[in-house]
C-alpha positions as CSV (number, residue, x, y, z in Angstrom):
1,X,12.5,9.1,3.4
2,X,11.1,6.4,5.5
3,X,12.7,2.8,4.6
4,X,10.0,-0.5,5.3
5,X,8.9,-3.6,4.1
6,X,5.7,-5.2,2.1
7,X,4.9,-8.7,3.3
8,X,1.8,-10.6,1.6
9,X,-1.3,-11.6,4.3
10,X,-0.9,-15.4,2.4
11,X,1.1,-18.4,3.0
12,X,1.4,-19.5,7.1
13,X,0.8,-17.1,9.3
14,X,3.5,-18.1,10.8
15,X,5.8,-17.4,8.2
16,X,4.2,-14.1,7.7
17,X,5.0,-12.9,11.3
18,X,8.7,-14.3,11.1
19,X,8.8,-12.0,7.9
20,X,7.7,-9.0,10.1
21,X,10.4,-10.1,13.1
22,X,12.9,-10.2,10.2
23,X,12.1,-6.5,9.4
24,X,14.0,-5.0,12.6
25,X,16.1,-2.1,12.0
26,X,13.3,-0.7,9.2
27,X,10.6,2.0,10.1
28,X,7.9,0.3,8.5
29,X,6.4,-2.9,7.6
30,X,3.2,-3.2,5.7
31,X,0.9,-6.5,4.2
32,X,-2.2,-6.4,2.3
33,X,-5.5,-8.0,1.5
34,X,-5.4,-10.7,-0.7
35,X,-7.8,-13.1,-2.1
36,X,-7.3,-16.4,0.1
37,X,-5.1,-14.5,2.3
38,X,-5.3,-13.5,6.2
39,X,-7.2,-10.4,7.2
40,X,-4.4,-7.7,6.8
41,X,-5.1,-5.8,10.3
42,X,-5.4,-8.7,12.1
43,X,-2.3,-10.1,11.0
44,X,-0.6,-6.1,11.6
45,X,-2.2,-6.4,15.7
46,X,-0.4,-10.1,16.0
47,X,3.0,-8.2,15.0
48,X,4.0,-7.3,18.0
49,X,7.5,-5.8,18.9
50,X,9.5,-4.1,15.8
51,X,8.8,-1.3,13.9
52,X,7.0,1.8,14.4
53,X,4.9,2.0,11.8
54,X,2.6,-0.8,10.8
55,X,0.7,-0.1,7.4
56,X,-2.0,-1.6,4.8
57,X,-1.5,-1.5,1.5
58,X,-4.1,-1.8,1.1
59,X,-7.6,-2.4,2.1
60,X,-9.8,-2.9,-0.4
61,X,-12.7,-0.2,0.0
62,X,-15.9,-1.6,-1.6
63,X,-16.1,-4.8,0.3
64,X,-15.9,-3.3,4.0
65,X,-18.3,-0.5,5.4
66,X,-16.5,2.6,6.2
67,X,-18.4,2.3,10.0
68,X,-16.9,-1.6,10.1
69,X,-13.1,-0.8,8.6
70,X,-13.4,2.0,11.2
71,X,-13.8,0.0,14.0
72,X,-11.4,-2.4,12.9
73,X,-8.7,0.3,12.8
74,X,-9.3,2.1,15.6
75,X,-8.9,-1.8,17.5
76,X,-5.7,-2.2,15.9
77,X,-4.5,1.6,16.6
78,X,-4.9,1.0,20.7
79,X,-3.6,-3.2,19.8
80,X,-0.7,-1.7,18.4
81,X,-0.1,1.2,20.7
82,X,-0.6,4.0,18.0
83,X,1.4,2.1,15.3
84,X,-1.1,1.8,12.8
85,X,-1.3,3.9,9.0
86,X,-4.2,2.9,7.1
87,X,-4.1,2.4,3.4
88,X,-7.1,2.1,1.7
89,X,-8.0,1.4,-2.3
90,X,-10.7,0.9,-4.7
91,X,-9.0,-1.7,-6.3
92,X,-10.4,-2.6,-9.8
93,X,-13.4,-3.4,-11.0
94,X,-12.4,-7.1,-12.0
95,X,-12.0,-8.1,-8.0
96,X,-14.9,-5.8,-6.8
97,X,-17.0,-7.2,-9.1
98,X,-16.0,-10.1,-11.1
99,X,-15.0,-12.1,-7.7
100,X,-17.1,-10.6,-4.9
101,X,-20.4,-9.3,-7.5
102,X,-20.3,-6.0,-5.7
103,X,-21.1,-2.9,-7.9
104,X,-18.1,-0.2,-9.2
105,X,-19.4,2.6,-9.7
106,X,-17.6,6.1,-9.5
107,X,-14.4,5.0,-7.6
108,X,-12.9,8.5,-7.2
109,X,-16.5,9.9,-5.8
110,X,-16.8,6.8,-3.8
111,X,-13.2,6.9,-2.2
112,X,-14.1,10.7,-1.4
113,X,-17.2,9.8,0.0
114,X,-15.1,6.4,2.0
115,X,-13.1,9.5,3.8
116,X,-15.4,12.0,4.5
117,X,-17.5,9.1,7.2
118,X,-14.0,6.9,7.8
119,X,-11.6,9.6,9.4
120,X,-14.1,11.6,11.2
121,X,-15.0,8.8,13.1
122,X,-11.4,7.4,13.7
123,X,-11.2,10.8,15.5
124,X,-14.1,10.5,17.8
125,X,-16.6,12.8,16.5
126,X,-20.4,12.0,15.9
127,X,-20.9,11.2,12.1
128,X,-24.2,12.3,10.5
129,X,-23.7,12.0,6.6
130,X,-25.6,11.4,3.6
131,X,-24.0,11.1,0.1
132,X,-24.7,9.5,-2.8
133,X,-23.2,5.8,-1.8
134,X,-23.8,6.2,2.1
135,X,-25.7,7.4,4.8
136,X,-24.1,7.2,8.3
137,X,-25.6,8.4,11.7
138,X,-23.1,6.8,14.8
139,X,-20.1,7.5,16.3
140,X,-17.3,5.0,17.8
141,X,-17.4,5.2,21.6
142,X,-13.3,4.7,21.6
143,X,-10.0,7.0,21.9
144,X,-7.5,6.3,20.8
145,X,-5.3,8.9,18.6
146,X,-6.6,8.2,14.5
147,X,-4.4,6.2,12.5
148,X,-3.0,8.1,9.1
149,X,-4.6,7.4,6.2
150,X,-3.2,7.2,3.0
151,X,-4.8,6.0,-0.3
152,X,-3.7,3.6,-3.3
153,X,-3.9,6.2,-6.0
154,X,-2.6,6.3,-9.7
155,X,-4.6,8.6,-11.7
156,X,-5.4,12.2,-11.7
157,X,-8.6,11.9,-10.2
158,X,-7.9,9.7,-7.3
159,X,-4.5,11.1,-6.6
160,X,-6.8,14.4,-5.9
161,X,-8.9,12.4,-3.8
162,X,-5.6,11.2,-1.6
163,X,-4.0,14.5,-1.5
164,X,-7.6,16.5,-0.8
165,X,-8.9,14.4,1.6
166,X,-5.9,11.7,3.0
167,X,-2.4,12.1,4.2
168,X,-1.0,10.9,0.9
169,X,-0.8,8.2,-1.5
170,X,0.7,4.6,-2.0
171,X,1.7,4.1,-5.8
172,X,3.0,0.5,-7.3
173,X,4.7,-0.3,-10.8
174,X,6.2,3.7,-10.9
175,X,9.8,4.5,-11.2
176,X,11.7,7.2,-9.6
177,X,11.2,9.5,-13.1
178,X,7.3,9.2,-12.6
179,X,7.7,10.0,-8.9
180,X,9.1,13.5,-10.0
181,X,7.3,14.3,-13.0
182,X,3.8,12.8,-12.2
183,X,3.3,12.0,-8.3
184,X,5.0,14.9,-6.9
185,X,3.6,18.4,-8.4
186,X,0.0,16.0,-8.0
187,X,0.7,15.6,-4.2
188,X,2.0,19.1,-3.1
189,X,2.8,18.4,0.5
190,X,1.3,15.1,1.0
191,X,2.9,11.8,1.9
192,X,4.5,9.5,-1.1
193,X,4.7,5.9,-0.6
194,X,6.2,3.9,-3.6
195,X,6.3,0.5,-3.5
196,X,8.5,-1.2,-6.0
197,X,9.5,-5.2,-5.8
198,X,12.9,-5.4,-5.3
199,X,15.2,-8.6,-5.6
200,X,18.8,-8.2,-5.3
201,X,20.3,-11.5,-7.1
202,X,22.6,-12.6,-9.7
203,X,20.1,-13.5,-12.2
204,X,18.5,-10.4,-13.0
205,X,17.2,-11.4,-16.6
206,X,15.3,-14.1,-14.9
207,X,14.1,-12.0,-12.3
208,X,12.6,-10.4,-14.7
209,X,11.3,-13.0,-16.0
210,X,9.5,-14.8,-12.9
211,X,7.9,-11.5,-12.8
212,X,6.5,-11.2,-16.0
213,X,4.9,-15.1,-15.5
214,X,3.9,-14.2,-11.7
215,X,2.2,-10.6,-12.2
216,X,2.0,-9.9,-15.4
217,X,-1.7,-10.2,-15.7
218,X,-1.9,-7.0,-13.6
219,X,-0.8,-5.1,-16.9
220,X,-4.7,-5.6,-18.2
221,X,-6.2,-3.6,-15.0
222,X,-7.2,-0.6,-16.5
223,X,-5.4,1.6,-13.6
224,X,-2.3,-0.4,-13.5
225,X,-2.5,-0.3,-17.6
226,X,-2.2,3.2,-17.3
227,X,0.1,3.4,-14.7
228,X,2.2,1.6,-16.7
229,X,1.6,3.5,-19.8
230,X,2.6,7.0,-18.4
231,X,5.9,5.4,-17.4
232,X,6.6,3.8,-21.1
233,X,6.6,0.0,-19.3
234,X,5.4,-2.8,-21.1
235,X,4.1,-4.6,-17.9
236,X,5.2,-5.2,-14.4
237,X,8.6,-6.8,-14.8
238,X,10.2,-3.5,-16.1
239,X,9.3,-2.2,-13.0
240,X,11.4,-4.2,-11.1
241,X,14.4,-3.2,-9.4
242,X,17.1,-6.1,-9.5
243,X,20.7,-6.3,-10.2
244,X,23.5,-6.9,-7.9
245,X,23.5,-5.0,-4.5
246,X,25.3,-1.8,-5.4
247,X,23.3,-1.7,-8.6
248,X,19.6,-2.0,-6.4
249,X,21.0,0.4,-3.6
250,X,21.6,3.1,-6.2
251,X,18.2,2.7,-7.7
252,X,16.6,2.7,-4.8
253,X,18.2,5.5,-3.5
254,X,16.6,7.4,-6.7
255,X,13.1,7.1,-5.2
256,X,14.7,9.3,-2.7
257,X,15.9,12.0,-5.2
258,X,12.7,11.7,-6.8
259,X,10.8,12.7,-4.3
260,X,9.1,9.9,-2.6
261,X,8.5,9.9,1.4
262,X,8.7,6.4,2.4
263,X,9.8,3.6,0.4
264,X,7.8,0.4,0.9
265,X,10.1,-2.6,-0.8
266,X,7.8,-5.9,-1.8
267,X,11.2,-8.2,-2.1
268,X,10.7,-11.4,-4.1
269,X,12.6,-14.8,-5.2
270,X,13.8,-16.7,-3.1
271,X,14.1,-16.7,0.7
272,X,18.2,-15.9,0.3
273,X,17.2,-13.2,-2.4
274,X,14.7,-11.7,0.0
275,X,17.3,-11.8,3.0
276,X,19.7,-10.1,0.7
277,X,17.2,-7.7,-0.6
278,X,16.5,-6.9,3.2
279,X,20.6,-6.1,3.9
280,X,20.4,-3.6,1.6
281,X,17.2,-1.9,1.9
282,X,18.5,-1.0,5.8
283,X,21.2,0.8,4.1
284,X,19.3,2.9,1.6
């Protein structure tokens, strides 16, 4: 299983690329896209020196062309000398259209359809498509080798979509008993990436707590609902993995026995919770 990091695009840049430098001695280190926030990419190409993999998760689909997020990849594959994995989403309906006032129609057809015109032409080859949301006829005139893809899937239909036409999946709020009975027989050979928040602190119970007040609003997107649902959680907080550090190391290492590839950890509290998180996530 491959051990990394999830670092939100907000805040100072700055303190965002110290974050990154801090994740030495992991494989991975991954940021996203979110509202306010730095571009994710960008902030993945200013990196620099540490680990070898440096991942979305993820890009929001709807709001970017698969020709433009194409071209921005491919940049940041050859920027980051072939470090690059690409995670892509959908994300819900209440960002796509309530804050940007872009349609949402079909998001498992149109995440297929995403694919089928974004990783042929991360590969080089001449793209002539025509589906039902777009119509493509160009081709990137750069080489580099194509980044893996992998897509933020939670239901049947778009886990499909990630094993059939990805390298995998990144799933959020699941714990290690949904990773074996849910993710893995949908997923067959295909990469897993779980990412739980993690805190290792001596307040657990208000862990939990902070949470709940910080993300529990993501319980009422209807993926995330269900998500949630399948794994008997009320909302995000019982997802969390907290406790002291033996107590997180053991649970992580479940995602492990469970079946998960790579373990992305989003820590959160405070910046001594985090460094301690960090200590023990390099020992998982």
């Amino acid at each position: 299983m491959r051990i990394g990091t999830h670092i939100n695009a907000a805040g100072q840049i700055g303190d965002v690329l110290k974050d990154a430098a801090d994740a030495r001695g992991l494989d991975s280190v991954w940021t996203n896209q979110l509202p306010g926030g730095w571009d994710p990419l960008t902030a993945l190409a200013g990196m620099g020196d540490g680990p070898a993999e440096l991942g979305t998760a993820v890009v929001p689909t709807y709001p970017r062309h698969p020709v433009a997020l194409a071209t921005e990849a491919v940049t940041v594959q050859a920027l980051t000398g072939g470090r690059l994995t690409l995670g892509i989403g959908p994300s819900h309906e209440a960002v796509i259209t309530g804050w940007f006032g872009l349609p949402y129609p079909a998001p498992a057809r149109h995440t297929r359809e995403y694919l089928e015109v974004l990783r042929p032409l991360m590969a080089g080859e001449h793209v002539t498509y025509r589906g039902e949301f777009f119509t493509v006829d160009t081709k990137l005139e750069v080489s580099v080798p194509p980044p893996p893809v992998l897509v933020g899937a939670l239901g049947p239909k778009m886990l499909a979509v990630a094993r059939d036409h990805a390298d995998g999946t990144v799933a959020i709020w699941v714990r290690p008993e949904k990773v074996a009975d849910y993710l893995v027989p949908r997923m067959g050979d295909a990469r897993i990436a779980v990412m739980p928040m993690v805190v290792v602190t001596n307040d657990p119970d208000g862990a939990r707590d902070q949470v709940a007040a910080r993300y529990g609003a993501a319980a009422e997107l209807p993926a995330y609902r269900a998500m949630l649902d399948r794994g008997g959680l009320a909302g995000p907080a019982e997802a969390l993995v907290t406790g002291d550090e033996e107590t997180v190391l053991r649970e992580l290492r479940r995602y492990r026995e469970a079946g998960a590839t790579d373990l992305i950890v989003h820590p959160v509290g405070t910046r001594e919770e985090r460094a301690r998180t960090l200590d023990v996530v390099v020992r998982v």
